[in-house]
Phi, psi and omega in degrees: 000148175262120196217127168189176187280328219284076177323343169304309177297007164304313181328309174282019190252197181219008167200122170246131156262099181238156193284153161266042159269345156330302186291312227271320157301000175079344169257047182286310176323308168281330177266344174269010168270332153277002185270153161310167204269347182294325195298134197255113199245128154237158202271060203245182183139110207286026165256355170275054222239076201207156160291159184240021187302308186271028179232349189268306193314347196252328189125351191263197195231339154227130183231138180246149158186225168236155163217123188256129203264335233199071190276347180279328158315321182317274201350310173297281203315307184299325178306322206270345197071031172242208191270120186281011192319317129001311192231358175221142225186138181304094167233204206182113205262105191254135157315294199282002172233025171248135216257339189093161170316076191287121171262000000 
């Protein structure tokens, strides 16, 4: 295994994995500009909890996260400091098996 800072070595990799802290910070954009264009990139991260229409747009291939379902159960639960397990459910967005945004 290879370990470095240096975003530049993307290139060479064929699967990048980024927290979607990525999105929130603005460099999604500078890492997905060193990755091959072959490389199969997902997006994760209980803040992805978003449509992924400008990230397909971009290249990547899976974007994961939370979609909290139950927001007055969060509320409590985040008030209270407990596990939001209850109030939210996981999901998970494939390029290739996603249809867009149905209005």
């Amino acid at each position: 295994m290879h370990v470095t800072l240096d975003t530049a070595e993307l290139r060479h990799c064929n699967k990048v994995l980024c927290t979607s802290t990525t999105v929130y910070n603005n460099t999604l954009d500078s890492i997905l500009n060193h990755c091959h264009s072959d490389a199969f990139v997902s997006v994760i991260g209980p803040t992805a909890g978003f449509f992924p229409d400008p990230l397909f747009d971009r290249g990547v291939d899976v974007v994961g996260g939370t979609l909290i379902h139950e927001g007055k159960l969060f509320m409590r639960l985040l008030n209270d400091k407990q596990r939001w397990t209850g109030a939210k459910r996981k999901i998970c967005f494939q390029k290739k098996t996603y249809t867009g945004l149905m209005l």
